[in-house]
C-alpha positions as CSV (number, residue, x, y, z in Angstrom):
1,X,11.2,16.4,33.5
2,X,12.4,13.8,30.9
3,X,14.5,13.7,28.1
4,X,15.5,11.9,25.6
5,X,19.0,9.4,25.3
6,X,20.6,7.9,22.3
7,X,20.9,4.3,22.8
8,X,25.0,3.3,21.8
9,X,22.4,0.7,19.2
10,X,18.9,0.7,18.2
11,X,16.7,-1.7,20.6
12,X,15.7,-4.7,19.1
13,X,13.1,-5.4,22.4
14,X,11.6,-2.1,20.8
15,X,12.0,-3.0,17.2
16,X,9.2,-5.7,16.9
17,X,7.5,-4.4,20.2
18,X,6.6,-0.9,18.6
19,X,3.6,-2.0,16.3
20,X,2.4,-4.1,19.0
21,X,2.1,-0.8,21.5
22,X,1.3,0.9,18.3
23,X,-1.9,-1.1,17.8
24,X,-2.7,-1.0,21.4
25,X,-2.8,2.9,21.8
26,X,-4.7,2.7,18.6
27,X,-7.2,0.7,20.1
28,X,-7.3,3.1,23.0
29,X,-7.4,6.5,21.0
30,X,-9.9,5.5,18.4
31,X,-12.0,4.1,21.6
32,X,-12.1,8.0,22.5
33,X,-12.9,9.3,18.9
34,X,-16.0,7.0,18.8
35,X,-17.0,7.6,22.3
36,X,-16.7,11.5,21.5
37,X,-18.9,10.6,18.3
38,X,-21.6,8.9,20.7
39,X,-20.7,5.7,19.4
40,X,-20.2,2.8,22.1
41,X,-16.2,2.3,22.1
42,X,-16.2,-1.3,22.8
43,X,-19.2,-2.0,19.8
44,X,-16.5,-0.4,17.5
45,X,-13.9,-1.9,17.8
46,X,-15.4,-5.3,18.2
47,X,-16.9,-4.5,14.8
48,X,-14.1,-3.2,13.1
49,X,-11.4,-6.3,14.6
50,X,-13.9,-9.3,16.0
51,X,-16.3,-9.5,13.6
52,X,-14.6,-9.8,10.4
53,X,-13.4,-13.4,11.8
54,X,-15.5,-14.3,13.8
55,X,-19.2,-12.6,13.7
56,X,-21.9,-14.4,12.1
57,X,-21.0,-13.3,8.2
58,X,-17.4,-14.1,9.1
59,X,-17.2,-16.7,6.3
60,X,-18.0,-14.2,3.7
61,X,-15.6,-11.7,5.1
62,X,-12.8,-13.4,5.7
63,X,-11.8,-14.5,2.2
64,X,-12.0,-10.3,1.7
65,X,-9.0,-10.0,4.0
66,X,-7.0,-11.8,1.3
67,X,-8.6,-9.3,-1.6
68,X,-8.3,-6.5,0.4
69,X,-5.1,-7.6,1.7
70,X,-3.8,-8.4,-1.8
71,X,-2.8,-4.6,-3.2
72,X,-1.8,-3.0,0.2
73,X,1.1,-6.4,0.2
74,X,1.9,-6.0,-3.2
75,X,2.5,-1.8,-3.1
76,X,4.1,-2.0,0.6
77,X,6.7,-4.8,-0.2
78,X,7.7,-2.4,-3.7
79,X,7.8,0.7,-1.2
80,X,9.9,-1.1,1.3
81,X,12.7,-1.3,-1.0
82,X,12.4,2.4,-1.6
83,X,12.2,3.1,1.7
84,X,15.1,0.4,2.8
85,X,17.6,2.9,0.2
86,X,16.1,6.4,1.7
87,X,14.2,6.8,-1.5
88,X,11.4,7.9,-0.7
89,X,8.5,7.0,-3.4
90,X,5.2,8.6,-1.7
91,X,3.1,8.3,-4.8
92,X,2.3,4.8,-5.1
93,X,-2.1,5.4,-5.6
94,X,-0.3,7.8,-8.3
95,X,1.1,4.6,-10.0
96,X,-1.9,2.5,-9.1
97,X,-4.1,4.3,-10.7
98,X,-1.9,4.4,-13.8
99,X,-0.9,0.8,-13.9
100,X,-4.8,0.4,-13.9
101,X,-5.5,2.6,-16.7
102,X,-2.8,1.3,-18.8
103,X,-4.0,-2.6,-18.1
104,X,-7.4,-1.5,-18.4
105,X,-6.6,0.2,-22.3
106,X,-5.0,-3.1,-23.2
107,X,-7.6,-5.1,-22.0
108,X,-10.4,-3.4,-23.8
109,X,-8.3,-2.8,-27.2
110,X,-8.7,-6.1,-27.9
111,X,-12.6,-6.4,-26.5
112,X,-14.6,-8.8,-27.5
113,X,-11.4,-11.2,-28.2
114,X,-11.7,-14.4,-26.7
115,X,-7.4,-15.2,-26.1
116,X,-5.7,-16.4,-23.0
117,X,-3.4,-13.8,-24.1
118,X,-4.9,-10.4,-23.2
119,X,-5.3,-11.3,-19.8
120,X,-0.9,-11.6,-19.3
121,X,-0.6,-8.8,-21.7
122,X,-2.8,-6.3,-20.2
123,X,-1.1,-7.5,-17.0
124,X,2.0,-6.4,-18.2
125,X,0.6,-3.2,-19.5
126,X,-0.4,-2.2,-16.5
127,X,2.9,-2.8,-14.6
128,X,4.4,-1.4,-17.1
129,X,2.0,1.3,-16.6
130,X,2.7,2.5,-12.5
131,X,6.5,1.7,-13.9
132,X,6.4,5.2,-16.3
133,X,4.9,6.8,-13.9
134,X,7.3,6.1,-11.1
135,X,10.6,7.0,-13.6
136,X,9.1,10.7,-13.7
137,X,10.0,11.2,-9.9
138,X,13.0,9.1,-10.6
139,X,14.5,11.2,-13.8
140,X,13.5,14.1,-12.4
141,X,15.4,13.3,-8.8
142,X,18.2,11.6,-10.6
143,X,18.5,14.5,-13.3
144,X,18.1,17.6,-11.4
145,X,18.0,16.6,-8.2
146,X,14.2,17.1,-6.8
147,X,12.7,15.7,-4.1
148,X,11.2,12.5,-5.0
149,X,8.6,12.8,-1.9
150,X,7.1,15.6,-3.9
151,X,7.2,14.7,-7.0
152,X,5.6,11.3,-6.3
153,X,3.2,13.0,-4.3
154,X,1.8,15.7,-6.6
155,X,1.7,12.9,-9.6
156,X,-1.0,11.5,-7.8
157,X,-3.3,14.4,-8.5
158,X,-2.4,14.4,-12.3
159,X,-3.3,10.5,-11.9
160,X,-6.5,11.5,-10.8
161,X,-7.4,13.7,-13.4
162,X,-6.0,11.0,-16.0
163,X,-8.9,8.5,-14.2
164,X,-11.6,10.9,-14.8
165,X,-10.7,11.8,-17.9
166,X,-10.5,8.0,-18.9
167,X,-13.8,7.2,-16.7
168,X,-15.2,10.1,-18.5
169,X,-13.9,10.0,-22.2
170,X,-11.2,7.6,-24.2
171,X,-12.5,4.7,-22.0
172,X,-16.0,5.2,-21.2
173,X,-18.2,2.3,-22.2
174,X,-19.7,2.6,-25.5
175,X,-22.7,1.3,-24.5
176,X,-22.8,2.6,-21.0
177,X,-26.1,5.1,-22.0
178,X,-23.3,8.4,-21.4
179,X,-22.8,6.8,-17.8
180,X,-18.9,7.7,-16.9
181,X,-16.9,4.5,-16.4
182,X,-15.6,2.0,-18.5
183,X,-16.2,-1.4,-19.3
184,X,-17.2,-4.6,-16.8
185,X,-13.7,-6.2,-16.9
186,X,-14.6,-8.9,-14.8
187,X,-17.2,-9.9,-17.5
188,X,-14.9,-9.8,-20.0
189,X,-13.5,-13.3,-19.8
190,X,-10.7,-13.3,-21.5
191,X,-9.4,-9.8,-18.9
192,X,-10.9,-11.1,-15.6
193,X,-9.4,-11.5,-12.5
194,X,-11.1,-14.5,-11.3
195,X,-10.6,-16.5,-8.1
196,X,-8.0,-19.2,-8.8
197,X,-10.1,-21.0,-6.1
198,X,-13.5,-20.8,-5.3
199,X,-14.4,-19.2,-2.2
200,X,-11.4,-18.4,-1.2
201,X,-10.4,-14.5,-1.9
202,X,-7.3,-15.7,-4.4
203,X,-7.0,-14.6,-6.9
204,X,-4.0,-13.6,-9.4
205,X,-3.2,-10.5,-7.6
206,X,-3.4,-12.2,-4.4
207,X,-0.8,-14.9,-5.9
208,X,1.3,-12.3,-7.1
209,X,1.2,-10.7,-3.6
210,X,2.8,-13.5,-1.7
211,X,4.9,-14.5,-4.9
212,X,6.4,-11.1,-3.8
213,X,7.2,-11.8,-0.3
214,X,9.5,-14.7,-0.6
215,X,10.9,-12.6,-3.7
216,X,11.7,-9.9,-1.8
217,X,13.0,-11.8,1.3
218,X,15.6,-13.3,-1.6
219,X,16.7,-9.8,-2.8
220,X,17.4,-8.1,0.3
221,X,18.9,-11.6,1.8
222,X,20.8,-13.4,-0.8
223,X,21.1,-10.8,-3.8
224,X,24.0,-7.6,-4.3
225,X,21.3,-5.1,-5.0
226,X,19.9,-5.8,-1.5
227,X,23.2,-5.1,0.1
228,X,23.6,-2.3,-1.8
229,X,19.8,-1.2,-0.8
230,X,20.9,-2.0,3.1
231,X,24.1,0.0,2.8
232,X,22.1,2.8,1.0
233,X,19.7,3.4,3.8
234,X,22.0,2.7,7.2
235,X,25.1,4.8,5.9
236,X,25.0,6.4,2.7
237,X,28.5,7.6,2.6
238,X,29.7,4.1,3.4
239,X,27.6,2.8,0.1
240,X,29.5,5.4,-2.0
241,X,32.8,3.8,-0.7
242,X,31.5,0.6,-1.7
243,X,31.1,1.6,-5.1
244,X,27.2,1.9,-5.0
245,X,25.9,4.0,-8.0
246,X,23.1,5.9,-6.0
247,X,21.2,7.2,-9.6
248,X,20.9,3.0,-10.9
249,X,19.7,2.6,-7.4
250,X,17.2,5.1,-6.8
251,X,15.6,4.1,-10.4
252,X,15.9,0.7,-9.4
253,X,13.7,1.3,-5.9
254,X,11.3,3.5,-8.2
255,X,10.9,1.6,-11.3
256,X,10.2,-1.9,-8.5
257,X,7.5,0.2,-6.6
258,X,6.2,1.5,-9.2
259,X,5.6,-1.6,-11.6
260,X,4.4,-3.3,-8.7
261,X,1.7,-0.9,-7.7
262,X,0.5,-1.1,-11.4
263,X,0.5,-4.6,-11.3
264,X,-2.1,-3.9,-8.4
265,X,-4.4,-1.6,-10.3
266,X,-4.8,-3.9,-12.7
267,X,-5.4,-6.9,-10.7
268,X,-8.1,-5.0,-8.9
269,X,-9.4,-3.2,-11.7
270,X,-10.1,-6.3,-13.5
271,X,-11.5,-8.1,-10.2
272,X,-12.7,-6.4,-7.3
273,X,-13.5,-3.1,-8.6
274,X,-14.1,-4.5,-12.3
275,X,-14.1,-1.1,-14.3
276,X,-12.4,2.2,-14.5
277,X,-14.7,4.9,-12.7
278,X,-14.1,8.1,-11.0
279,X,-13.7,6.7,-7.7
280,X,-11.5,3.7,-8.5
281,X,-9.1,4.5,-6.2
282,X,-9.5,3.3,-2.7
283,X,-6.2,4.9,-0.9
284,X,-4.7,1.5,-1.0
285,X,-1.2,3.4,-2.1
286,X,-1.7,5.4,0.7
287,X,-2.7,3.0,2.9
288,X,0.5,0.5,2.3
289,X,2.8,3.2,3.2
290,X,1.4,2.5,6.6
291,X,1.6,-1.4,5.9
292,X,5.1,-0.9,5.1
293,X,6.5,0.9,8.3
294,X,3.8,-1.4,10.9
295,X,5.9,-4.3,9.2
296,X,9.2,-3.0,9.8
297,X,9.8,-3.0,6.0
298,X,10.1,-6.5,6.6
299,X,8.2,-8.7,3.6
300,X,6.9,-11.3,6.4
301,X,6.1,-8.1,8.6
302,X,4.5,-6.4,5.6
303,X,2.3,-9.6,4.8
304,X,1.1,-9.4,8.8
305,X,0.5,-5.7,8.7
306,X,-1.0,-6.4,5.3
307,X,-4.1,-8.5,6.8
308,X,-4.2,-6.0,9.8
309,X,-5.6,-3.1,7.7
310,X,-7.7,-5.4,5.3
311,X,-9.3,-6.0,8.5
312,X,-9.5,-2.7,9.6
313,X,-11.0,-2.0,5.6
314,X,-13.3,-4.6,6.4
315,X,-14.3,-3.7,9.9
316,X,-14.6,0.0,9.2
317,X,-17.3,-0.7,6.1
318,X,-19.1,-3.2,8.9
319,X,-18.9,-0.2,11.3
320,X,-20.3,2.3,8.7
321,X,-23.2,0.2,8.0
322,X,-24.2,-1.1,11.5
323,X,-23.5,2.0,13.4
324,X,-23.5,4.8,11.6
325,X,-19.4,6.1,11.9
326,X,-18.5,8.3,9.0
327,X,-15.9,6.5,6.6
328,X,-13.4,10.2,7.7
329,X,-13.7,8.3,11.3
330,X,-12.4,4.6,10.0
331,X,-9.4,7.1,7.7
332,X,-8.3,8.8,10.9
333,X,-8.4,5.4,13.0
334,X,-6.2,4.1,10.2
335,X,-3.5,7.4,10.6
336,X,-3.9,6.9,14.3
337,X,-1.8,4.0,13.4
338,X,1.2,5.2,11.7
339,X,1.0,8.3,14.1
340,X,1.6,6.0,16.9
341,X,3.8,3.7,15.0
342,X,6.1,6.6,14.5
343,X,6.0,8.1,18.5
344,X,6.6,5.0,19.8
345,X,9.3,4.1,17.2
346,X,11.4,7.2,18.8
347,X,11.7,4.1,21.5
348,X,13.8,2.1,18.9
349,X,17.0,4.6,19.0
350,X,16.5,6.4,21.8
351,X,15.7,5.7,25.8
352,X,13.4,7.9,28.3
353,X,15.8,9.3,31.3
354,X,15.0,11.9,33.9
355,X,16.2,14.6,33.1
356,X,18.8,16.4,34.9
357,X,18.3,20.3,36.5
358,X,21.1,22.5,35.6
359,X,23.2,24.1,38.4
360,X,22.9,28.0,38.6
């Protein structure tokens, strides 16, 4: 018998060890789940982690780690402030898919101008974009006191229905022949998210990812709102003594996350993905929720974690391809890693001690 014993301080052995173990039991369990799917276990995962960097179309894939990595940095550094104040802002796709919409509307309002201006100003439509959609969660928690987790959360299902009433009506493509979708945005020169440098994966989005990092590092670090974001998440009750205004804060943590996810949709939308379709969304809002907590809400962890599941985006597509795994396999391998992330996190606060037999 075992049980559990709070440590007098968290562990910080455990603190940066606990995505490393986390990766490794990944590894082992998602062996198993492609062994049980009568896939080969070691072809896998050398597929899904080797091969991106190092198999023999390596140098087309890994400037995709920086264009897949791009959006899942951008959304996990916004979130980590959220998550830093116990504000807990679960619908970032929700706001990703807005903040593309909204960049998207811009962008093609002014189709066929030719201006370096639509490009910043769509940009700034579309932050502006997963911004509104984040102060619903925020009001409402701020207001009347609801829980921002569900809030956020069901928001992204009215986003959704927003995308395919956009892919299917008010932004459909004119001259599409009734096809749903909008637009080529990455045709449109004026709107495009090209690659600041050839062949490398950067582009604006990508620049605005690690723009963010050292931002972020400077807020949490060297700025009062990061104290008070600190304060807000290790002792609540202490912040109010300290004069912390818990409303401006949580619509603060919201209104950051949420701009910044925008600000992703509309980099990808008018890159990568290049139009507004029904299946725009990739999970990417999801999916940095798991960046977030593998980088210990920390914006050089986040950047680290960041690459990891580009990779694992990258890999899983090779995988799918080459071998035949079903994309639900490469989701699940990707929870496998929050779900051990958070068992082995228990580590952090607490110790494993036998566990003593009462007397009769």
């Amino acid at each position: 018998m075992i049980a559990l014993e709070k440590r007098p301080e968290p562990s910080s052995f455990w603190r940066w060890v606990a995505p490393i173990v986390a990766v490794a039991l990944t590894m082992a369990a998602g062996g198993a789940m492609f062994a049980i799917l009568g896939k080969d276990p070691t072809e896998a995962i050398r597929t899904i982690f080797w091969d991106p960097l190092f198999g023999p179309f390596a140098a087309h894939d890994r400037p995709q780690l920086l264009v897949k990595g791009g959006p899942l940095i951008l959304i996990a550094i916004g979130l980590s402030l959220g998550f830093r104040a116990g504000v807990w802002n679960i619908g970032a796709e929700g706001q990703y898919i807005l903040g593309a919409i909204c960049g998207a509307a811009v962008a093609l309002a002014f189709y066929p101008l030719d201006s370096w201006v639509v490009f910043p100003l769509s940009a700034l439509a579309g932050g502006l974009g997963g911004w509104a959609w984040a102060m619903i969660p925020a009001i409402l928690r701020t207001k009347f006191n609801t829980n921002e987790i569900l809030v956020s959360l069901l928001l992204v299902y009215a986003a959704e229905q927003l995308l395919a009433s956009a892919s299917l009506g008010f932004l459909r493509n004119p001259d599409g022949a009734g096809f749903p979708g909008s637009r080529n945005l990455s045709r449109y020169d004026a709107a495009a998210n090209r690659e600041i440098l050839e062949g490398s994966g950067i582009h604006w989005g990508v620049s605005a990812a690690f723009l963010a990092v050292p931002a972020a590092h400077a807020l949490m670090t060297r700025h009062r709102v990061g104290f008070h974001i600190r304060v807000s998440g290790e002792s609540p009750r202490a912040a109010r003594f300290a004069g912390v205004d818990p409303n401006r804060l949580t619509i603060f943590c919201l209104g950051v996350s949420g701009a910044l996810a925008g600000l992703a949709g509309f980099f990808e939308v008018a890159g990568p993905a290049g139009q507004i379709s029904i299946d725009f969304n990739a999970g990417y809002g999801f999916t940095a929720i798991i960046v977030a907590f593998l980088g210990r809400l920390n914006p050089v962890g986040i950047t680290l974690a960041g690459l990891l599941l580009a990779l694992t985006y990258i890999g899983g597509e090779a995988a799918q391809a080459t071998m035949g795994l079903p994309a639900a396999a490469i989701q699940a391998f990707q929870g496998m890693l929050l779900f051990f992330l958070l068992g082995v996190d228990v580590l952090t606060k607490y110790r494993i001690r036998p566990a003593r037999r009462a007397r009769a």
